[in-house]
C-alpha positions in Angstrom: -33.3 -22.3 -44.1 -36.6 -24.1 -45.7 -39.5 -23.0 -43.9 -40.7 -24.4 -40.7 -43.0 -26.8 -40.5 -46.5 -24.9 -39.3 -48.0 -28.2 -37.4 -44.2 -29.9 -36.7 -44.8 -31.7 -33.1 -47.7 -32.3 -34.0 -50.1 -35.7 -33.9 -50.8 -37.7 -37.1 -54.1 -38.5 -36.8 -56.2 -35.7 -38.3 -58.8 -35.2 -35.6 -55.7 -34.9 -32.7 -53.6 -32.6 -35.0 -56.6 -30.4 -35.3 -57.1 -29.8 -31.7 -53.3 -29.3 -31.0 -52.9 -26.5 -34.0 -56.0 -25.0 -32.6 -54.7 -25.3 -29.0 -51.4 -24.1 -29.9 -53.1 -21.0 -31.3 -54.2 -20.3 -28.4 -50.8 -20.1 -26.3 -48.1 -19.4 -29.4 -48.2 -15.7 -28.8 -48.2 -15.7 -24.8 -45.3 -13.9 -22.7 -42.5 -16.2 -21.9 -41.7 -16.5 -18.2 -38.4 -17.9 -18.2 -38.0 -18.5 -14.0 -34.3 -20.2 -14.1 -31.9 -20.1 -16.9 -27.9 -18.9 -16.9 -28.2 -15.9 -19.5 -25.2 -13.2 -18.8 -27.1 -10.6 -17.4 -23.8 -7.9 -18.6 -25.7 -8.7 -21.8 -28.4 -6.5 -20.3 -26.8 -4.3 -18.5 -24.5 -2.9 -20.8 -26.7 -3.9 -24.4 -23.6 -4.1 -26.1 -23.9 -5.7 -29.8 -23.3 -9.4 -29.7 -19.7 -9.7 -31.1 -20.1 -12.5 -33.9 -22.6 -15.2 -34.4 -19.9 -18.0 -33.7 -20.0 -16.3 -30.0 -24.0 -15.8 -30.2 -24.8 -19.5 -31.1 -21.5 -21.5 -31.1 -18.8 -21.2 -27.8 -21.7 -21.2 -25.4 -23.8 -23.8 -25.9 -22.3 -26.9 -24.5 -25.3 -29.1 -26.4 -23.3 -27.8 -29.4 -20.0 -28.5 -28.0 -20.7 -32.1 -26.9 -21.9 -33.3 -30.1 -19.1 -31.8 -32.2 -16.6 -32.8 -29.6 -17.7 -36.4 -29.9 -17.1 -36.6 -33.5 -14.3 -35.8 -33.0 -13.7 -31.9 -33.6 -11.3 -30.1 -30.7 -12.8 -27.6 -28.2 -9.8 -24.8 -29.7 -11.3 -25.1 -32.6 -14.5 -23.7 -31.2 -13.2 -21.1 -29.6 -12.6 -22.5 -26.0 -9.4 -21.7 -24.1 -7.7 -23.6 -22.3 -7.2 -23.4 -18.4 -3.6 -22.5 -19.2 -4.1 -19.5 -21.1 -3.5 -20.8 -24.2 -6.4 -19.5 -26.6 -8.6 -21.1 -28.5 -9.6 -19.8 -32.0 -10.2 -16.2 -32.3 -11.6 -15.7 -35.8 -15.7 -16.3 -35.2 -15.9 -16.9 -38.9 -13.6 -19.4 -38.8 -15.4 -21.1 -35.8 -18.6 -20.7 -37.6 -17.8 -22.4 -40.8 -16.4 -25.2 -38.7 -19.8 -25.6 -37.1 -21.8 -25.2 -40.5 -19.8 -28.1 -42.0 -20.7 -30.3 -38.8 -24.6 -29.4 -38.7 -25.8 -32.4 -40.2 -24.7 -34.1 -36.7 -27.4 -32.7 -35.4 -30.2 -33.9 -37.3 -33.6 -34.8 -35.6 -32.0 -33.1 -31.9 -33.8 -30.5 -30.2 -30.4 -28.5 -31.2 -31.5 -28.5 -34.5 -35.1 -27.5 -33.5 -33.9 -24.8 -31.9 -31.1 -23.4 -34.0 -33.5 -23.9 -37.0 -36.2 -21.8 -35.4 -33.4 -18.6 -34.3 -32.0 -18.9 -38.2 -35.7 -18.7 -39.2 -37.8 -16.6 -37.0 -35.1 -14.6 -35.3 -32.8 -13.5 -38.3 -35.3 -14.3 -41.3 -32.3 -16.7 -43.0 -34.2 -18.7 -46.1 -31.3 -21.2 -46.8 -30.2 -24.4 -45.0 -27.5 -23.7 -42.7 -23.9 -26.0 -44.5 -20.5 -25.7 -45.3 -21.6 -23.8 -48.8 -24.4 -21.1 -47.1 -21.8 -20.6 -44.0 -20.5 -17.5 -45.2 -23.4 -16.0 -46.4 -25.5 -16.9 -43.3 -22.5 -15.7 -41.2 -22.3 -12.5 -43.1 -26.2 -12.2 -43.0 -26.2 -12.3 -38.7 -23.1 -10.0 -38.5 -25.2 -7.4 -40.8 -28.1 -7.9 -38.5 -26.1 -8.1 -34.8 -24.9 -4.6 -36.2 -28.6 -3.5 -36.0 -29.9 -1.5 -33.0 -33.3 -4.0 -33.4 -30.7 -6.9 -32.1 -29.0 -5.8 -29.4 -29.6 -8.0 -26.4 -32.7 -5.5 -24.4 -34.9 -5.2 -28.2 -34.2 -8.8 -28.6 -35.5 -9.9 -25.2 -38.5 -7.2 -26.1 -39.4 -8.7 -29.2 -39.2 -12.1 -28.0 -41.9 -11.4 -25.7 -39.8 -12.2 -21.6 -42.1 -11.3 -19.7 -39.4 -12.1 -16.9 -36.1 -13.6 -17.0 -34.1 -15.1 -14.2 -30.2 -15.6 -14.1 -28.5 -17.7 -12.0 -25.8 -16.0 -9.6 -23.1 -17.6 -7.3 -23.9 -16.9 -3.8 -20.8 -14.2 -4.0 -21.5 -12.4 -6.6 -22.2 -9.0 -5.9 -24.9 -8.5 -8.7 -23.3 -5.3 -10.4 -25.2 -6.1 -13.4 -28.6 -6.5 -11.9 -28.3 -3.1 -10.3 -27.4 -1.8 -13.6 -30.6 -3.7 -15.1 -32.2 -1.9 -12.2 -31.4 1.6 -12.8 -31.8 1.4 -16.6 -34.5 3.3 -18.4 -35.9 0.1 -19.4 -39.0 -2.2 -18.5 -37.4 -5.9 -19.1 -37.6 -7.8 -16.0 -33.9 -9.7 -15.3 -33.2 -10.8 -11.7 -31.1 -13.2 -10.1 -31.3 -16.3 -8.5 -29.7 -17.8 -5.4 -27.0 -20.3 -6.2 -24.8 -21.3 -3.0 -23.1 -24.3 -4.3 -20.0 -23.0 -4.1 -20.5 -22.1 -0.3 -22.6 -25.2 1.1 -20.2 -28.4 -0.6 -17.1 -29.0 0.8 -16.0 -30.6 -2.2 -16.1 -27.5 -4.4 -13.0 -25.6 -5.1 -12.1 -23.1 -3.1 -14.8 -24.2 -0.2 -12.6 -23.1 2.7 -11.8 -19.3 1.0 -15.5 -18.7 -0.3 -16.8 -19.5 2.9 -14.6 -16.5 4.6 -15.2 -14.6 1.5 -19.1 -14.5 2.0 -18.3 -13.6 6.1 -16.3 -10.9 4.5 -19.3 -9.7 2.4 -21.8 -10.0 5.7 -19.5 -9.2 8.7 -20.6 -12.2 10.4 -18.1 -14.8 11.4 -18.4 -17.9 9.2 -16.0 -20.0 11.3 -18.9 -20.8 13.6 -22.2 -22.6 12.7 -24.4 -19.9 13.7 -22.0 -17.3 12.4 -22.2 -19.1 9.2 -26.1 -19.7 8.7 -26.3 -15.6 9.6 -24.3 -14.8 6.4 -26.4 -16.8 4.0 -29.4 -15.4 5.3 -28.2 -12.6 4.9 -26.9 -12.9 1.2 -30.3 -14.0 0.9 -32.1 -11.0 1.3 -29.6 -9.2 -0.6 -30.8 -11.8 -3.6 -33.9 -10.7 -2.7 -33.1 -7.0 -2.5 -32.4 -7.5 -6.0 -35.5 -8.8 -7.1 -34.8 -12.7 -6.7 -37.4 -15.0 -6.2 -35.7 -18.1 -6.3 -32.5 -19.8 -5.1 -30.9 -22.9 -6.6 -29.1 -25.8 -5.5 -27.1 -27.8 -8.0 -26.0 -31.1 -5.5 -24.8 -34.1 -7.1 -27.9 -35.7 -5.1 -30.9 -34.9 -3.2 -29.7 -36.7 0.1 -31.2 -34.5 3.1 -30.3 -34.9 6.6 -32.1 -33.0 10.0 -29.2 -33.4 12.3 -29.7 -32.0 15.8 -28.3 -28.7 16.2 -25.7 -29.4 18.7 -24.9 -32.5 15.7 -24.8 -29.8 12.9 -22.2 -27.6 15.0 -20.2 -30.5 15.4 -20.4 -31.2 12.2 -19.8 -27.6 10.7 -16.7 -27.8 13.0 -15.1 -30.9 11.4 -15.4 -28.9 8.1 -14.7 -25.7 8.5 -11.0 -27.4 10.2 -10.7 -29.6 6.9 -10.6 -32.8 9.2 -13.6 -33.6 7.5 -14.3 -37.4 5.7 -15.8 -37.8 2.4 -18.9 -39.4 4.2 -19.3 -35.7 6.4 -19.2 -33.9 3.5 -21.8 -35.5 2.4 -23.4 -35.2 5.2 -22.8 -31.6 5.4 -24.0 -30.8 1.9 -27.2 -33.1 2.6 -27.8 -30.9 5.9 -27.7 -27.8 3.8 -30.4 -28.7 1.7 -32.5 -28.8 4.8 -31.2 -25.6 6.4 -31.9 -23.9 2.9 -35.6 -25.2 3.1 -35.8 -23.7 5.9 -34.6 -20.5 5.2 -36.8 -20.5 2.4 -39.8 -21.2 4.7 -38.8 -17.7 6.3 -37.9 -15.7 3.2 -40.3 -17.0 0.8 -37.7 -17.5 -2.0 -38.9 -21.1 -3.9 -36.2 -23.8 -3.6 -34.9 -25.7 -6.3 -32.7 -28.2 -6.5 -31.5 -29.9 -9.7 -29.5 -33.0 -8.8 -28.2 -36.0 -10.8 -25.4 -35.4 -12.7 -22.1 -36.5 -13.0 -19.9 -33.2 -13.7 -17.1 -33.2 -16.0 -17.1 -36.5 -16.1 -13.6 -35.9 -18.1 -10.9 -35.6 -15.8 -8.7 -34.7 -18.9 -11.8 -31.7 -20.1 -12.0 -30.3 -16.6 -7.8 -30.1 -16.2 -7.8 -28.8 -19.9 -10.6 -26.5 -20.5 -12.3 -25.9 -17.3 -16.2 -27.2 -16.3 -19.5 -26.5 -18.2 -18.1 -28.2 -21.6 -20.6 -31.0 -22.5 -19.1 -33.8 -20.2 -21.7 -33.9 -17.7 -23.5 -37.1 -17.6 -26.4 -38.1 -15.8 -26.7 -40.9 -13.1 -29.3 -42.9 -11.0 -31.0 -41.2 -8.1 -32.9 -42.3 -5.3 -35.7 -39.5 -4.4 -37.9 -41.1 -1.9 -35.4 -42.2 0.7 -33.0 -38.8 -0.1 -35.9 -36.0 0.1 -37.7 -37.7 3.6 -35.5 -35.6 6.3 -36.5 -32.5 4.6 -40.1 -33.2 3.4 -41.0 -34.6 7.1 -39.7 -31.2 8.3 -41.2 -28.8 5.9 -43.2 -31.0 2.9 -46.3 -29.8 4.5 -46.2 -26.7 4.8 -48.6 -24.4 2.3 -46.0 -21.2 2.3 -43.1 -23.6 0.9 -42.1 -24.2 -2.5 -39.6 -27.0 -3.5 -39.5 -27.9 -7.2 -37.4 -30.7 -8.0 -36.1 -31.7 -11.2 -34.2 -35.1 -12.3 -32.3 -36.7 -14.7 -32.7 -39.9 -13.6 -36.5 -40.2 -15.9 -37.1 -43.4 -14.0 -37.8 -41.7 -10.9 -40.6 -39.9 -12.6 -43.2 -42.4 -12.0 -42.1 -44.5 -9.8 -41.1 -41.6 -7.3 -41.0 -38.0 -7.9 -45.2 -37.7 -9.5 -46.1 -39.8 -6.3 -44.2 -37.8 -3.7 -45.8 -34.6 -5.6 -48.9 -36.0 -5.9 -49.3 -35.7 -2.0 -47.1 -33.1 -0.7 -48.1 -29.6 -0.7 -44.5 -27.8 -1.2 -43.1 -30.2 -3.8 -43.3 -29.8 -7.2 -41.9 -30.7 -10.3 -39.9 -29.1 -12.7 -40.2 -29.7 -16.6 -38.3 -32.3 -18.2 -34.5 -31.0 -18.0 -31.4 -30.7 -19.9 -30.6 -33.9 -21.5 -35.0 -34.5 -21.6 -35.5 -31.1 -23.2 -36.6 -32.6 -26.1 -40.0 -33.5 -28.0 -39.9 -37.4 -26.8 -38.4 -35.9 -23.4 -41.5 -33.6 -22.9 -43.8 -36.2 -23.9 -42.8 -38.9 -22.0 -42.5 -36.5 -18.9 -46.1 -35.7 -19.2 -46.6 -39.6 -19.5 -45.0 -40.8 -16.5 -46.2 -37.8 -13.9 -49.7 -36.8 -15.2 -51.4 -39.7 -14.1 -50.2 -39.2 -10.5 -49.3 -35.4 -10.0 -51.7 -34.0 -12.4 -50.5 -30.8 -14.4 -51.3 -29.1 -11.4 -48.1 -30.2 -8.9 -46.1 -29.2 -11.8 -44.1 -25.4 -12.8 -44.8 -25.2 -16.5 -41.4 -25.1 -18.7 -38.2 -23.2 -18.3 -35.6 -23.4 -20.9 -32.2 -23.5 -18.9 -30.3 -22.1 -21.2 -27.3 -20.3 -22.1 -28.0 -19.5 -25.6 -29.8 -16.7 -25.6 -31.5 -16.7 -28.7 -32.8 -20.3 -28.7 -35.5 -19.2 -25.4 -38.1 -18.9 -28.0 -37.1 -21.6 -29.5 -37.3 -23.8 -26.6 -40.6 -21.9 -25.5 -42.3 -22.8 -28.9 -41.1 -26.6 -28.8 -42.7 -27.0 -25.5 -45.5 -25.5 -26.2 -46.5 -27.8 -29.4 -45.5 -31.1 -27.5 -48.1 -30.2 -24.6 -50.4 -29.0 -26.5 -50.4 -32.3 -28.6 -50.4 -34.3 -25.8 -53.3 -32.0 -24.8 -54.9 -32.7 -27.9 -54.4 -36.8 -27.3 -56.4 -36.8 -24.4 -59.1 -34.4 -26.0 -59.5 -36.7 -29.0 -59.4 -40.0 -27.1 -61.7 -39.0 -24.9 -59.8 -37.5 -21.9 -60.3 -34.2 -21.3 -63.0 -32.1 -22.4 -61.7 -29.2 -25.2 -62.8 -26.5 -23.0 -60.2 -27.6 -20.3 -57.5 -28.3 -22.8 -57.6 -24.7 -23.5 -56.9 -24.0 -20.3 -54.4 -26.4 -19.1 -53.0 -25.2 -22.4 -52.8 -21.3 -21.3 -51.6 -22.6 -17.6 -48.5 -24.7 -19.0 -47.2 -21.9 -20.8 -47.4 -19.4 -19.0 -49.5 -19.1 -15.7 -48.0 -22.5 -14.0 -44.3 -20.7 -14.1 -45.6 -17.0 -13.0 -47.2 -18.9 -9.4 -44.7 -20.7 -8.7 -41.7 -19.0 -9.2 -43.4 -15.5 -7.3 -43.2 -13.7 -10.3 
């Protein structure tokens, strides 16, 4: 792997790239609060060697899997299985040279910034990852996945988490965070709140879950108040387990503050599956509110990450299952869909809601404004399909002007792929800190509070509002 670029990210002009090399200084070595992300945490309960490096880097990471899927590679071929059973391939070498030989698809994407930088900094490779160097490279990671030093707990060590936040279906029973608990071990891994599957009718399995979490509770979930009673009190299991946060991953952020006698009514209709398309919703968009509200008692943040299309492939989704690349975004409306819930709790000091979008449209035009006035809302970092350099950048373009850095959480990487989180951590730190550097040398800031929007970007924006 040729050697990283020391000022890559960086400005041209001389004066700028000065200030950002000096600013990123100042913030490179900081701890990494990573507040939402979907690491396994068995990976750190049972810090078990990583099998292979095709399974480290490769089958996870759907950014990896959509690119090489649209040129044309198949998903078997990358290891993924198919929904019947039917296996994909087995051999992580063979999977691994297959990727090698495609890497050159990935020129100039943040995948490349951030498998470059794992290859480099994490495993010390020196040669450019193709089909020639695959064996060697692979051979190199198996030697080094062997090594106590890279099991998942001394990885997350060295990488320097100073906390790390999964994200857990509203049923699970968190075995592995108890394990994480008990360990004799100092790395901070807890859950986070994700109910989807228990608040959209549309989800598979709605009806079942629903009982499954009354199950779990002991409260009856065929009535409204029965129903709000369990996921309270799921909630302050989360929280028993160290959560701070819940999650909401709704195809939109449409809110509703029905009545309550409405909301029974409405509960009723679905719970009995004589439900239309327009209740559910209405039911999901009623949930949002309800969870708001929860959070106003319980203190765990709200997010809510809204605006894809999932599987978008019928034929992916029947074939492989979700999660595999075809999730595309779509148009969103924030300022008519978030008023029922911010004229109900957007006021209030002790509430944290932190959007994010992937409609970058709505940055300026909605989401900085309605941040830029109400206390609980903020915005999260430039996500998914924007976690990029020119992402990051324009991000900081559309919103600073009317939310400041201030009504925003910092960066969290998202990710699945374990080993890319400093990766990510390290990209986002150079493109603020040469946007930083922009304003310093055009006139904009003063250097002395660069610095420290520097330091509160990467690391002290994240800790506050996430609780940690």
């Amino acid at each position: 792997m040729p050697k990283l670029d020391a000022d890559r990210l960086f400005p041209l002009e001389k004066s700028a790239r000065g200030h950002a090399r000096d600013l990123y200084e100042s913030v490179a070595d900081l701890p990494i609060i990573s507040p939402h992300g979907h690491t396994d945490p068995s990976w750190f309960a049972l810090n078990a060697p990583f099998p292979d490096p095709a399974r480290l880097f490769v089958t996870p990471d759907h950014y990896l899997l959509r690119m090489l899927c649209s040129q044309g590679v198949p998903l078997e071929e990358l290891g993924i299985a198919r929904t019947d059973g039917t296996q994909g391939e087995s051999d992580g070498r063979t999977i691994w040279r297959k990727f090698a030989a495609h890497y050159h698809l990935f020129r100039a994407t943040p995948s490349q910034l951030w498998m470059d930088h794992a290859l480099a900094e994490v495993f010390s490779v020196t040669e450019p990852l193709n089909a020639d160097t695959a064996d060697a490279i692979y051979d190199h990671i198996s030697a080094c996945l062997a090594e106590p030093t890279y099991r998942p707990r001394a990885l997350f060590d060295r990488f320097g988490i100073a906390a790390l936040a999964t994200t857990d279906a509203a049923l699970d029973p968190l075995d592995h965070h108890q394990t994480i608990a008990n360990a004799d071990w100092s790395g901070r891994v807890i859950p986070t709140y994700r109910p989807d599957a228990t608040v959209d009718p549309d989800a598979p399995g709605f009806i079942d879950n629903v009982a499954a979490l009354g199950g779990l509770t002991g409260e009856d979930t065929q009535t409204w108040r029965g129903y709000l009673k369990t996921h309270r009190a799921r909630r302050a299991f989360f929280k028993s387990r160290g959560a701070t946060a819940t999650d909401h991953g709704h195809p939109d952020p449409t809110t509703a503050d029905l009545t309550p006698a409405e909301a029974t009514a409405l509960f009723d209709k679905v719970i009995a599956c004589d439900a239309s398309p327009d209740d559910h919703a209405l039911f999901r968009a009623q949930m949002l509110t309800e969870m708001a509200g929860m959070s106003v008692e319980d203190g765990l943040v709200m997010q809510i990450h809204p605006g894809s299309h999932r599987n978008h492939a019928a034929h992916i989704l029947d074939t492989y299952g979700p999660d595999k690349g075809f999730d595309i975004p779509k148009a969103v409306d924030y300022t008519t869909a978030l008023k029922p819930l911010l004229n109900k709790h957007g006021l209030n000091p002790d509430f944290t809601l932190i959007v994010f979008t992937l409609d970058e449209t709505t940055y300026a035009r909605e989401l900085a404004p309605l941040a830029g006035v109400y206390p609980a809302l903020k915005l999260g970092p430039a996500w998914w399909f924007f976690d990029s350099p020119e992402g990051m950048r324009r991000y900081r373009e559309a919103t600073t002007e009317t939310a400041g850095f201030y009504n925003t959480v910092g960066f969290n990487d998202d990710t699945r792929a374990f080993c890319s989180i400093p990766a990510r951590h390290d990209v986002a730190r150079r493109v603020d800190c040469a946007y930083l550097a922009t304003l310093v040398a055009t006139g904009r800031l003063a250097r002395a509070d660069a610095t420290e929007v520097a330091h509160d970007l990467a690391y002290r924006l994240a800790k506050q509002a996430y609780r940690l």
